[in-house]
PDB file with one MODEL, atoms N, CA, C and O in Angstrom:
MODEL        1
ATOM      1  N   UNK A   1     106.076  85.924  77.263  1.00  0.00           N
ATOM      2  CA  UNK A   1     107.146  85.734  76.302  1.00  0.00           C
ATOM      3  C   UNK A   1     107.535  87.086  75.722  1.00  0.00           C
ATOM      4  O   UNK A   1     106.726  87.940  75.358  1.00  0.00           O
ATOM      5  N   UNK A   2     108.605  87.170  75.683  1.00  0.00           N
ATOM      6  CA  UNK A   2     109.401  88.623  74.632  1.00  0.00           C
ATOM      7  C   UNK A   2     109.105  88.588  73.506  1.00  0.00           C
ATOM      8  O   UNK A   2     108.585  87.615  72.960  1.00  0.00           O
ATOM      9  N   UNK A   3     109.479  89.989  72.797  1.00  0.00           N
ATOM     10  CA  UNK A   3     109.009  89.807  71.414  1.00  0.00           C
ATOM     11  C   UNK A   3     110.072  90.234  71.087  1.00  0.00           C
ATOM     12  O   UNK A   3     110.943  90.961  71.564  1.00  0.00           O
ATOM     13  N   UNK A   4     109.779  89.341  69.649  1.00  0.00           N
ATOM     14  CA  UNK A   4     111.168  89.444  69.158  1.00  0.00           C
ATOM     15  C   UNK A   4     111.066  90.801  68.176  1.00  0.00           C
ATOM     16  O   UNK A   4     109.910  91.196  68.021  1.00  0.00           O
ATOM     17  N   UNK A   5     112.113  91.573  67.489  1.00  0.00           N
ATOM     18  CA  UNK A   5     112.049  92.521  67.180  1.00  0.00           C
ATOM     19  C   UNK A   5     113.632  92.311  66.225  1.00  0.00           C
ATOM     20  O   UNK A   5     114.671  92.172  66.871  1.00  0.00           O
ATOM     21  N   UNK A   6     113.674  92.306  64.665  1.00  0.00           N
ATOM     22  CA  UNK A   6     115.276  92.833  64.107  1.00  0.00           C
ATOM     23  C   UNK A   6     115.879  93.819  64.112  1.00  0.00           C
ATOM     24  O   UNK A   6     115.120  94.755  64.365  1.00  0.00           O
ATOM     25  N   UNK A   7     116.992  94.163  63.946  1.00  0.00           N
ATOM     26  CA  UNK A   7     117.810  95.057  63.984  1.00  0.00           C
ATOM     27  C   UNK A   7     117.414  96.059  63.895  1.00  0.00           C
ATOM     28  O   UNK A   7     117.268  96.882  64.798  1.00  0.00           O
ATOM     29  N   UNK A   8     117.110  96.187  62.504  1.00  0.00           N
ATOM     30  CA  UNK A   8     116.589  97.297  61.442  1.00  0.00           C
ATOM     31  C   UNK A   8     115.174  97.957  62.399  1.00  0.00           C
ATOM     32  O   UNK A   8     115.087  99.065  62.927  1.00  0.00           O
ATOM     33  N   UNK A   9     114.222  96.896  62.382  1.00  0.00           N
ATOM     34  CA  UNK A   9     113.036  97.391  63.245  1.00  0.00           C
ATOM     35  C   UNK A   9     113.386  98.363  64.542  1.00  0.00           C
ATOM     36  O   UNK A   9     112.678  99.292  64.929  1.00  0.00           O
ATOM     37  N   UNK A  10     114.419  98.009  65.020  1.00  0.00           N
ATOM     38  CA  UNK A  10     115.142  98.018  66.865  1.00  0.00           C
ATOM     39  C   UNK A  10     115.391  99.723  66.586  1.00  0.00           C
ATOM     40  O   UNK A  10     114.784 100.576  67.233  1.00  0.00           O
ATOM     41  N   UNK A  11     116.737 100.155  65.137  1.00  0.00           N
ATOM     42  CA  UNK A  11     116.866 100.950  65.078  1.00  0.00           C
ATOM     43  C   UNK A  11     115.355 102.321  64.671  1.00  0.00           C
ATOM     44  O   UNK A  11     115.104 103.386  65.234  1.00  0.00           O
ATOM     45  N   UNK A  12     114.592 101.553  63.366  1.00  0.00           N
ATOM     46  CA  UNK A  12     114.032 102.421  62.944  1.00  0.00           C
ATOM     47  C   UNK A  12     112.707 102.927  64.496  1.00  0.00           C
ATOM     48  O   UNK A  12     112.307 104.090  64.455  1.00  0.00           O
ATOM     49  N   UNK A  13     112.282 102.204  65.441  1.00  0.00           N
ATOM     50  CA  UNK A  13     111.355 102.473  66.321  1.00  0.00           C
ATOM     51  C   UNK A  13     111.953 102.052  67.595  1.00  0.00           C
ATOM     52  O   UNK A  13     111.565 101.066  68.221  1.00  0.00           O
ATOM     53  N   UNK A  14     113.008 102.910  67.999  1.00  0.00           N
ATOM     54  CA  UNK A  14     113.890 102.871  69.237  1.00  0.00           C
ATOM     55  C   UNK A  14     113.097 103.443  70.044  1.00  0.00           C
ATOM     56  O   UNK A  14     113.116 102.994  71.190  1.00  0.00           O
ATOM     57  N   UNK A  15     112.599 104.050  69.890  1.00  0.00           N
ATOM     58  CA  UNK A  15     111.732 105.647  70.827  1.00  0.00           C
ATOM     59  C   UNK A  15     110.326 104.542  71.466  1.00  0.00           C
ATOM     60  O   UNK A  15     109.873 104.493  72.609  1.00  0.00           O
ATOM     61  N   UNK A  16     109.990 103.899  70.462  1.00  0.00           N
ATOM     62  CA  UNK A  16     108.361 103.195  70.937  1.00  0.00           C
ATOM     63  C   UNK A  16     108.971 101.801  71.060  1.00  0.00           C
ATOM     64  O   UNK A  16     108.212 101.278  70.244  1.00  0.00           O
ATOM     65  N   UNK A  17     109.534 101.083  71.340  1.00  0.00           N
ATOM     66  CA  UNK A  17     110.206 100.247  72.094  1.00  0.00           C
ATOM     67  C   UNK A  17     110.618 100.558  73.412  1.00  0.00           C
ATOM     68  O   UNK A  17     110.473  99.806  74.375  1.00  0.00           O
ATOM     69  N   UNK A  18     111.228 101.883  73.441  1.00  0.00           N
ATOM     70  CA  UNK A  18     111.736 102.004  74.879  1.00  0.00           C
ATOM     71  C   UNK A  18     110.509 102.559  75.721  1.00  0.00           C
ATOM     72  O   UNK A  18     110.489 102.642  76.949  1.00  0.00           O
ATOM     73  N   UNK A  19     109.428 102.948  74.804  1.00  0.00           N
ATOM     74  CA  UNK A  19     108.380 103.125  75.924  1.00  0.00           C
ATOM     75  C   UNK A  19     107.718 102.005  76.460  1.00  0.00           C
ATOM     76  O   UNK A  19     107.312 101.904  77.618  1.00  0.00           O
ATOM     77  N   UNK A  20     107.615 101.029  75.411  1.00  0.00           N
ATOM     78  CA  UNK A  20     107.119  99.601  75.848  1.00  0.00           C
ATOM     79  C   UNK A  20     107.743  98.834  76.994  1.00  0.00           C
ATOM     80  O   UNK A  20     107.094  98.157  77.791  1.00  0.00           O
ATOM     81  N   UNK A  21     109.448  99.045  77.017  1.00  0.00           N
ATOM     82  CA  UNK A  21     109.809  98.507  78.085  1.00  0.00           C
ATOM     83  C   UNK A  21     109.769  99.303  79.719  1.00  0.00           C
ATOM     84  O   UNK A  21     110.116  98.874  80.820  1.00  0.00           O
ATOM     85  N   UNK A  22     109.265 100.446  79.351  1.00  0.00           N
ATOM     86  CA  UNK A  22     108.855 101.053  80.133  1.00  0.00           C
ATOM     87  C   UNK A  22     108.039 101.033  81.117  1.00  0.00           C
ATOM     88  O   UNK A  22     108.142 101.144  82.339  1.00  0.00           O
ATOM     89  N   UNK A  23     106.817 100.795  80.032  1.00  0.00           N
ATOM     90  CA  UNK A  23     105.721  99.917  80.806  1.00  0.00           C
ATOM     91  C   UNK A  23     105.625  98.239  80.927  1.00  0.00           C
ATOM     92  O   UNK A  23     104.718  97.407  80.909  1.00  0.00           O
ATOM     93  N   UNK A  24     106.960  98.231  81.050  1.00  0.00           N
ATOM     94  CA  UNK A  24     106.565  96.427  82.026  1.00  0.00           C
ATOM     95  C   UNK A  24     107.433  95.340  80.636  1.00  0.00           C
ATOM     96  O   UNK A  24     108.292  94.541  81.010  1.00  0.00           O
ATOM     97  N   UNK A  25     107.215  95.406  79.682  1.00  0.00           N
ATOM     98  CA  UNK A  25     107.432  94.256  78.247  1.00  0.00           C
ATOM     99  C   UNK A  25     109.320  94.181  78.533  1.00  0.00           C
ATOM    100  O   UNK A  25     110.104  94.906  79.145  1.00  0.00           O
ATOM    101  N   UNK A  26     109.434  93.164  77.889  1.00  0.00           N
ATOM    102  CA  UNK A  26     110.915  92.920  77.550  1.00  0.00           C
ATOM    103  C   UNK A  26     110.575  92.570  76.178  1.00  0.00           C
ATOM    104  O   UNK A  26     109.555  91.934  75.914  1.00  0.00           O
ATOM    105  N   UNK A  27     111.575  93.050  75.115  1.00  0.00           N
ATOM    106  CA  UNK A  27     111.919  93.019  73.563  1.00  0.00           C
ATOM    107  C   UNK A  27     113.465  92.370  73.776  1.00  0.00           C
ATOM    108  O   UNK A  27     114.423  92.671  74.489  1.00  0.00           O
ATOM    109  N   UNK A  28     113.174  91.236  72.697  1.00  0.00           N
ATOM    110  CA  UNK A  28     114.743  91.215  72.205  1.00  0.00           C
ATOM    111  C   UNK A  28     114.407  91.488  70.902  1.00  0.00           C
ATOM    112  O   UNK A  28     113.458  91.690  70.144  1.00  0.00           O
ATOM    113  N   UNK A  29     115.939  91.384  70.997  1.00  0.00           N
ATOM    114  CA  UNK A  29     116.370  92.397  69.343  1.00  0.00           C
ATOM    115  C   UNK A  29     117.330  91.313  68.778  1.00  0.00           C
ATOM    116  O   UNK A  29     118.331  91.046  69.442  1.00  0.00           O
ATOM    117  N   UNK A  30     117.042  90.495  67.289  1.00  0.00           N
ATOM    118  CA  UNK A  30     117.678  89.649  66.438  1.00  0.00           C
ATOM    119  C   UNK A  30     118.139  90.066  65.058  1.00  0.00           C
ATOM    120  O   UNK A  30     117.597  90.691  64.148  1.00  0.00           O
ATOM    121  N   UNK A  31     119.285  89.525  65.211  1.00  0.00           N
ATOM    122  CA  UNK A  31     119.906  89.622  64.118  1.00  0.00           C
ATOM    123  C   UNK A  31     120.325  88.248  63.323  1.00  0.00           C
ATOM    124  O   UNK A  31     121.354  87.582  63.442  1.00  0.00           O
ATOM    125  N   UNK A  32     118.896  87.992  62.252  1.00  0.00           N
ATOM    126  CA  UNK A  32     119.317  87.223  60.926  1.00  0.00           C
ATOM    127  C   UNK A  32     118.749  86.068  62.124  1.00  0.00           C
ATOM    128  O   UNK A  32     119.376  85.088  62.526  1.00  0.00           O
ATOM    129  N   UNK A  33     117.363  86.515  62.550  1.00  0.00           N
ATOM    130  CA  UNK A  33     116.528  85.860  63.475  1.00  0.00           C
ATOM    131  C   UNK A  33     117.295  84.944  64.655  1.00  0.00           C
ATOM    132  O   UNK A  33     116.803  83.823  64.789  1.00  0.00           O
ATOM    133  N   UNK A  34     118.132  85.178  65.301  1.00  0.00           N
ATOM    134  CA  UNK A  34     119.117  84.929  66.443  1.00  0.00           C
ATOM    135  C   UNK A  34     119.027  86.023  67.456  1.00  0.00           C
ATOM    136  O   UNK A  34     119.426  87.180  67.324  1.00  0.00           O
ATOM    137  N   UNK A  35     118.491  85.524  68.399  1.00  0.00           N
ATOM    138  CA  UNK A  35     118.522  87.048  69.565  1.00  0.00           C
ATOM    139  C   UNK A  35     120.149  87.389  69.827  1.00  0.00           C
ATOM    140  O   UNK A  35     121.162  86.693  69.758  1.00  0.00           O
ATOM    141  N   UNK A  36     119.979  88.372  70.059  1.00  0.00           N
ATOM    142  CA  UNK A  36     121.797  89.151  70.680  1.00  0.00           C
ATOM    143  C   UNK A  36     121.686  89.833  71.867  1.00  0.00           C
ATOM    144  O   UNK A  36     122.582  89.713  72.703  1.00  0.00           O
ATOM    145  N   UNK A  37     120.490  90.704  72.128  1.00  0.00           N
ATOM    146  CA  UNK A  37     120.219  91.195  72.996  1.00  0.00           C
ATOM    147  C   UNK A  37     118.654  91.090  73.230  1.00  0.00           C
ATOM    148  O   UNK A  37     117.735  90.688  72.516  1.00  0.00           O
ATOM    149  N   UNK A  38     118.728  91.709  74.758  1.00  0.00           N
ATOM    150  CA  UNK A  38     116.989  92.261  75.759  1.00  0.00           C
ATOM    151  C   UNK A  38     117.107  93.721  76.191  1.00  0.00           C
ATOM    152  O   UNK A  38     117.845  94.408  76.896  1.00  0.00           O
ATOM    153  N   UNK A  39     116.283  93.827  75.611  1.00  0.00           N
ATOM    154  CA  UNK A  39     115.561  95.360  76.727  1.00  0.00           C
ATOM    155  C   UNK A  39     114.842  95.335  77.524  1.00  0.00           C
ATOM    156  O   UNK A  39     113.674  95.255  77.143  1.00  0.00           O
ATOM    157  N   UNK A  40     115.066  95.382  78.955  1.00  0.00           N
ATOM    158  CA  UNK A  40     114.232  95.285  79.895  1.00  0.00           C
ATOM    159  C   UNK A  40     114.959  96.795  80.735  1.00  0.00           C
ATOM    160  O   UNK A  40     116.050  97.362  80.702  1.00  0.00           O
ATOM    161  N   UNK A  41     113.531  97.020  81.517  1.00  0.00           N
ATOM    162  CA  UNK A  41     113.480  97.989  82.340  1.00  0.00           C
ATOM    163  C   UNK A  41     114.807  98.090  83.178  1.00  0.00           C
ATOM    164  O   UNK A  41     115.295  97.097  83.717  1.00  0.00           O
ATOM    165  N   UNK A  42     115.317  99.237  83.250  1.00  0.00           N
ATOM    166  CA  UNK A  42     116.788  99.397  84.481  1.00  0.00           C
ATOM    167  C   UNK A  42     116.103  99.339  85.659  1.00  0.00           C
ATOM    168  O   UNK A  42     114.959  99.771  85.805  1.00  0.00           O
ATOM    169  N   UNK A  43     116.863  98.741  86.630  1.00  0.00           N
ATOM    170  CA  UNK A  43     116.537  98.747  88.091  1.00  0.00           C
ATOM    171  C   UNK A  43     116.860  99.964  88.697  1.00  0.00           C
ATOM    172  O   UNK A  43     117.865 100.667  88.591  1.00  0.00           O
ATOM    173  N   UNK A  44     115.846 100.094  89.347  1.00  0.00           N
ATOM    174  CA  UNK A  44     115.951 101.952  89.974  1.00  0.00           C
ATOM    175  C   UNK A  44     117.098 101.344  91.184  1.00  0.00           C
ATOM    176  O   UNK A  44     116.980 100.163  91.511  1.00  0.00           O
ATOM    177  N   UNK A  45     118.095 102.113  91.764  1.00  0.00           N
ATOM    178  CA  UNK A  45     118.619 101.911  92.677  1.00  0.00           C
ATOM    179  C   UNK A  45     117.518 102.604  93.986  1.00  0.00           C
ATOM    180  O   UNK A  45     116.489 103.279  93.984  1.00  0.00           O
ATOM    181  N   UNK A  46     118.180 102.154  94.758  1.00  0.00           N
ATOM    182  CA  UNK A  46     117.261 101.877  96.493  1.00  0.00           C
ATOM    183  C   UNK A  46     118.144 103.246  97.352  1.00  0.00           C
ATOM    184  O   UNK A  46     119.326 103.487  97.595  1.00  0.00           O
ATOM    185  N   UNK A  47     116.864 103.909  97.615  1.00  0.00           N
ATOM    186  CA  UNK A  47     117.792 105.080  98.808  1.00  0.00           C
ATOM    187  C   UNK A  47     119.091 104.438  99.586  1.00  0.00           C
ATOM    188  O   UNK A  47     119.256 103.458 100.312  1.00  0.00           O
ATOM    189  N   UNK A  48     119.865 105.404  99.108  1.00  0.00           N
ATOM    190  CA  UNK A  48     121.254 105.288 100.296  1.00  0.00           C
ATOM    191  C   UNK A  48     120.763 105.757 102.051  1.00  0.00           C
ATOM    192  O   UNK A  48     120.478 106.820 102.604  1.00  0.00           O
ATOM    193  N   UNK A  49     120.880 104.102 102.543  1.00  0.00           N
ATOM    194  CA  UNK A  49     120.621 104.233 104.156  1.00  0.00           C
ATOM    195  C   UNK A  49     121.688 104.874 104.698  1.00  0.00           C
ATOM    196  O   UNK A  49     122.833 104.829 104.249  1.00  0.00           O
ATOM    197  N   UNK A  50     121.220 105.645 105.941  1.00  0.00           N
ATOM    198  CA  UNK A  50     121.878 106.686 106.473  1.00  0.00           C
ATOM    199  C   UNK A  50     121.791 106.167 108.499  1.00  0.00           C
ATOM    200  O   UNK A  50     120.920 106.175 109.369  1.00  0.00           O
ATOM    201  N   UNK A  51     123.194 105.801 108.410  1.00  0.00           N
ATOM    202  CA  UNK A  51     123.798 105.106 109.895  1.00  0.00           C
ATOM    203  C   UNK A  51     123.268 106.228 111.104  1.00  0.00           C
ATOM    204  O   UNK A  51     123.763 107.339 111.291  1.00  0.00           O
ATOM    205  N   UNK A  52     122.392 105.760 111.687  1.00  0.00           N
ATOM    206  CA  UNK A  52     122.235 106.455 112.912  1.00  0.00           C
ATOM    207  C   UNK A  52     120.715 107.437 112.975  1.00  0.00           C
ATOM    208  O   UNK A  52     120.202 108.200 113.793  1.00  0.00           O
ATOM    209  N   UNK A  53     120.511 107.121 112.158  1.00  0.00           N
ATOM    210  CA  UNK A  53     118.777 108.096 111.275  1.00  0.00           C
ATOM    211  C   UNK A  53     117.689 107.951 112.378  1.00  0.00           C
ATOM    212  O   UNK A  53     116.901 108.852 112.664  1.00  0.00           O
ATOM    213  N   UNK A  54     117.722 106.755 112.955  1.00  0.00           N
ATOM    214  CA  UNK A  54     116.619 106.659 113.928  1.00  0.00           C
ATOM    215  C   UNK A  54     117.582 107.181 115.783  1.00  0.00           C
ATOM    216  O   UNK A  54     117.130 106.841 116.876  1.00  0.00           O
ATOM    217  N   UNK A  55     118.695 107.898 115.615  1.00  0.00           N
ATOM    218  CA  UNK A  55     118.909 107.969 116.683  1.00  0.00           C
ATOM    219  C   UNK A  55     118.201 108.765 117.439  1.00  0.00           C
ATOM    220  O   UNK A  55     117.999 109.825 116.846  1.00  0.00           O
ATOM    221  N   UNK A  56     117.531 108.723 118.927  1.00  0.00           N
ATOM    222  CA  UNK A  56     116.790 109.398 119.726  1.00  0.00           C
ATOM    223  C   UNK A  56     115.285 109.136 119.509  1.00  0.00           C
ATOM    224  O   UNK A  56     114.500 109.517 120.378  1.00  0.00           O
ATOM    225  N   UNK A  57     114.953 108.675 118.696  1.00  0.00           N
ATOM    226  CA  UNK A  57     113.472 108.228 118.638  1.00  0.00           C
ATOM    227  C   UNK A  57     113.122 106.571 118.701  1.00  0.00           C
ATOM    228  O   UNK A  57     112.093 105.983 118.365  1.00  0.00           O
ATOM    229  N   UNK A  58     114.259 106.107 119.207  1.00  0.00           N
ATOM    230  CA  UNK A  58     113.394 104.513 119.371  1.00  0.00           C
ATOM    231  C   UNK A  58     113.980 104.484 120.751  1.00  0.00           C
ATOM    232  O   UNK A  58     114.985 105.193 120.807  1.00  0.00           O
ATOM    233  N   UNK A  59     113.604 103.749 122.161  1.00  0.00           N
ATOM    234  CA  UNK A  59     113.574 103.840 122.765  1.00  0.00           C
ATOM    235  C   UNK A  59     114.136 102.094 123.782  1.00  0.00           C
ATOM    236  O   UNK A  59     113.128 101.408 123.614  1.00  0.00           O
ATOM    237  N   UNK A  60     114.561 101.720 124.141  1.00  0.00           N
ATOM    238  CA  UNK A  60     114.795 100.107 124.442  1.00  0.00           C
ATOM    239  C   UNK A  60     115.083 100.269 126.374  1.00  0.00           C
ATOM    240  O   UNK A  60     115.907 100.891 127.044  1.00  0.00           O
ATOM    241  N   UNK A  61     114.066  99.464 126.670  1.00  0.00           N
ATOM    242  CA  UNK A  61     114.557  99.223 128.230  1.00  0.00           C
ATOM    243  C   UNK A  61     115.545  98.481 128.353  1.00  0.00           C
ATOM    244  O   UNK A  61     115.908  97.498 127.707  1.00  0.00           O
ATOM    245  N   UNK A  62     116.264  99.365 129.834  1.00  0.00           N
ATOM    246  CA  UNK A  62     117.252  98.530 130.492  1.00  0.00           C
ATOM    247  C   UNK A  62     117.021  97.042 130.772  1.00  0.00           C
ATOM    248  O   UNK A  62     118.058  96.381 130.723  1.00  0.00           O
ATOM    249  N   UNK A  63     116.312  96.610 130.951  1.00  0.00           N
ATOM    250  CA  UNK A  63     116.142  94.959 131.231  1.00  0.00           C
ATOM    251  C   UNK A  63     114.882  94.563 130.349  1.00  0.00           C
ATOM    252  O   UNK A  63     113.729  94.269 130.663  1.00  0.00           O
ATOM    253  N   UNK A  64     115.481  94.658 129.224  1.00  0.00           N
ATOM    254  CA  UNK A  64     114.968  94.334 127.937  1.00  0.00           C
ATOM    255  C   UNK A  64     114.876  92.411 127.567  1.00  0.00           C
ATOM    256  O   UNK A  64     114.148  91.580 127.025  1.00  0.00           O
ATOM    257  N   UNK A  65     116.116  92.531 128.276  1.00  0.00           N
ATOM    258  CA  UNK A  65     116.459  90.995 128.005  1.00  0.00           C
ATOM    259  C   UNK A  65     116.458  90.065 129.381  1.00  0.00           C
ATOM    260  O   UNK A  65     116.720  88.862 129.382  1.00  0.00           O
ATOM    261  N   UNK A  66     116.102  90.876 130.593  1.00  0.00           N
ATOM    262  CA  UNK A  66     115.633  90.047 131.222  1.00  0.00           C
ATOM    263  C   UNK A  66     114.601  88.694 131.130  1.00  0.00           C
ATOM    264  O   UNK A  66     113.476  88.649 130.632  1.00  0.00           O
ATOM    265  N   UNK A  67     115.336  87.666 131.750  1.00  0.00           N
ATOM    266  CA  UNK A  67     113.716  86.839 131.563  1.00  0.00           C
ATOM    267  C   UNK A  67     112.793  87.157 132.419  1.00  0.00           C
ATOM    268  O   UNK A  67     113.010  87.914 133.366  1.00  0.00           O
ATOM    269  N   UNK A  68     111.881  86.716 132.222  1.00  0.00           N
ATOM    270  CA  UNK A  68     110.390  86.618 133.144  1.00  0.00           C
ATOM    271  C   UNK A  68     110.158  85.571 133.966  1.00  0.00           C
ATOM    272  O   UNK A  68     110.027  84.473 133.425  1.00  0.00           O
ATOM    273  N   UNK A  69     110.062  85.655 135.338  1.00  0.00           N
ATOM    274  CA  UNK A  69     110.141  84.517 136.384  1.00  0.00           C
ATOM    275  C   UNK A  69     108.932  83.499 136.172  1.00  0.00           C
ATOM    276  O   UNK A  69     108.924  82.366 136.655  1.00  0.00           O
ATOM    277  N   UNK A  70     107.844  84.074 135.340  1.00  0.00           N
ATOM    278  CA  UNK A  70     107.038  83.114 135.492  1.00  0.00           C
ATOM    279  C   UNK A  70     106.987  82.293 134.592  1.00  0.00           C
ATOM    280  O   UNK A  70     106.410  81.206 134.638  1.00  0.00           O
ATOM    281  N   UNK A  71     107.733  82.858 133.485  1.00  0.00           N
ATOM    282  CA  UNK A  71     108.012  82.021 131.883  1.00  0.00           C
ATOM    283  C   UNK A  71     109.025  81.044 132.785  1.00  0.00           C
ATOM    284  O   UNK A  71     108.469  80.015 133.169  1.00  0.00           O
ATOM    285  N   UNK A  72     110.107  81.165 133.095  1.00  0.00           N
ATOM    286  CA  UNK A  72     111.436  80.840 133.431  1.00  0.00           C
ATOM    287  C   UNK A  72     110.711  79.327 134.540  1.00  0.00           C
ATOM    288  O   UNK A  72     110.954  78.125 134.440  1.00  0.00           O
ATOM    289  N   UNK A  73     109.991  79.911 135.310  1.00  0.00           N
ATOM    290  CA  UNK A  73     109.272  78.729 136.248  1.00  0.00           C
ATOM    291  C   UNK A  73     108.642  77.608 135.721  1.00  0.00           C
ATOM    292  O   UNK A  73     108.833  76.435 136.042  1.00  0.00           O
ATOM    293  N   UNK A  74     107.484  78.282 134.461  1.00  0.00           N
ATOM    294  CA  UNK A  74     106.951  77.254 133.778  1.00  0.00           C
ATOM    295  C   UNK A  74     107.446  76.238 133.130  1.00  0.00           C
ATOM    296  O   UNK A  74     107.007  75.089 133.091  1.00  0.00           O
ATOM    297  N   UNK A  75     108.703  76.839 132.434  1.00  0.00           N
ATOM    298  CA  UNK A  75     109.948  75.859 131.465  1.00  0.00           C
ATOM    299  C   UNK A  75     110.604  74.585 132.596  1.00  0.00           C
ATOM    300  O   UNK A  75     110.836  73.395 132.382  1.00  0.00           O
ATOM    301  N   UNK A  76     110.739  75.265 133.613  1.00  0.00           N
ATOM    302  CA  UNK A  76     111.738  74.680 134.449  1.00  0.00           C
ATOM    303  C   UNK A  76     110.948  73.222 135.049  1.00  0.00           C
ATOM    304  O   UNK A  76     111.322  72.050 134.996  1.00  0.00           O
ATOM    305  N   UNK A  77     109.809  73.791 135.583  1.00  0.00           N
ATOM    306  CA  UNK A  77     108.700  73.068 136.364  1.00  0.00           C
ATOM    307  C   UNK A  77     107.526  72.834 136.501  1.00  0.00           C
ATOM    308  O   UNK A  77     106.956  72.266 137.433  1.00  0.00           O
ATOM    309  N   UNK A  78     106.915  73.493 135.088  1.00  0.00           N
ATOM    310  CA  UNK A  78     105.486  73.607 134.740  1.00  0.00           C
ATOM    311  C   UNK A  78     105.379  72.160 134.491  1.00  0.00           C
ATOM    312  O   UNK A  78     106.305  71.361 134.628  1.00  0.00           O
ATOM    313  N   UNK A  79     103.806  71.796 133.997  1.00  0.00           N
ATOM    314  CA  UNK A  79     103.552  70.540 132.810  1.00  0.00           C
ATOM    315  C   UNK A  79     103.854  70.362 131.806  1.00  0.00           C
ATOM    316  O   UNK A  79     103.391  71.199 131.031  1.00  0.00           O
ATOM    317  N   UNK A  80     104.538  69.528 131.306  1.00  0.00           N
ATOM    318  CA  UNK A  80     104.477  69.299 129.474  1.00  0.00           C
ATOM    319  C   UNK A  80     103.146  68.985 128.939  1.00  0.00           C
ATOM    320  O   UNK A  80     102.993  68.309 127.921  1.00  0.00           O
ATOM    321  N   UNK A  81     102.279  69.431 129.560  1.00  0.00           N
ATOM    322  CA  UNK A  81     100.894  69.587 128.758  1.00  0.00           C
ATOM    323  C   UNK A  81      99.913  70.550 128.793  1.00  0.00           C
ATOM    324  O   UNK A  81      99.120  70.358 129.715  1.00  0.00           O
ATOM    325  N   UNK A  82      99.707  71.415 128.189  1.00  0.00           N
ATOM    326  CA  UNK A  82      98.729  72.449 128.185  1.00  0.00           C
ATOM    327  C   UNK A  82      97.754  72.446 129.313  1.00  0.00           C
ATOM    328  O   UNK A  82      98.175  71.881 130.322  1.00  0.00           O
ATOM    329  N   UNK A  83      96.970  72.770 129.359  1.00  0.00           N
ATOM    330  CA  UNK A  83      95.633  73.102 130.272  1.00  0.00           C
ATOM    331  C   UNK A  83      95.480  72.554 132.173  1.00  0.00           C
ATOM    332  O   UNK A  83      96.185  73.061 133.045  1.00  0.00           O
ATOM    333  N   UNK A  84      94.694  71.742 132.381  1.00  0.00           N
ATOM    334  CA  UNK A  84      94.566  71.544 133.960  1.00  0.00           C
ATOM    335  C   UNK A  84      95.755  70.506 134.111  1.00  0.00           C
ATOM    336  O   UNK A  84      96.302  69.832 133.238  1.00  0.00           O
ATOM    337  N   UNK A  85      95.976  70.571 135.365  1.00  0.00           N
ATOM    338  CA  UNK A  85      97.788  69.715 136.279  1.00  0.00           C
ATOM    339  C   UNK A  85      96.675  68.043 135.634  1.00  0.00           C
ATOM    340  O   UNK A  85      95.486  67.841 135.882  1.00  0.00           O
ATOM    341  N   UNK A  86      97.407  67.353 134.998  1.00  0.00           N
ATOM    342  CA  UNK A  86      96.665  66.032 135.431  1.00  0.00           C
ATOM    343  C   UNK A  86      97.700  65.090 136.053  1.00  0.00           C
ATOM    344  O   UNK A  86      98.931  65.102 136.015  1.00  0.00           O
ATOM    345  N   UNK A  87      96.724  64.184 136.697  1.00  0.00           N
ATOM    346  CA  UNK A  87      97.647  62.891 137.446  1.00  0.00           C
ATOM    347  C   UNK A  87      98.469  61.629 136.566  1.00  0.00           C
ATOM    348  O   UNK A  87      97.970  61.007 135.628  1.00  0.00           O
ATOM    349  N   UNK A  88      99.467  61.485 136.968  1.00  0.00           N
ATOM    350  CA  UNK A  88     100.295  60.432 135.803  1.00  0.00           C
ATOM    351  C   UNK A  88      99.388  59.439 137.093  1.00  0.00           C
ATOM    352  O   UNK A  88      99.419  58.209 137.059  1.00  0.00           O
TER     353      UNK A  88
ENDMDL
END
């Protein structure tokens, strides 16, 4: 839960409030015991990604997306049941 905090308080200990929300707390701040506002921590923005950054170091085969004949066989004509062929 937040703590509540008045005006007057908000102004006179601005400095040790904002360290509190610093470390982790949210304060609201009331006026005539009615919240108006929160102080919570700003969201750091996220590195600006940069188009093309991994070019030349990742590597993808030409028949990447080939299927596999023996996957492709099993689907087609294998068993619908795991382990040894059994007899219907």
């Amino acid at each position: 839960m937040a703590e509540k905090v008045n005006v007057y308080e908000a102004k006179t200990h601005l400095s040790r409030l904002l360290e509190r929300v610093e470390a982790g707390e949210e304060i609201v701040i009331a006026r005539n015991g009615r919240p108006v506002a929160r102080l919570v921590p700003a969201q750091r923005t996220a590195p600006r990604r940069e188009p093309g950054s991994l070019r030349g170091r990742i590597w993808v085969a030409p028949d990447f997306d080939e299927p596999e004949e023996d996957l492709v066989d099993a689907f087609y004509e294998g068993s619908i049941f795991p382990g040894p062929e059994r007899d219907s």
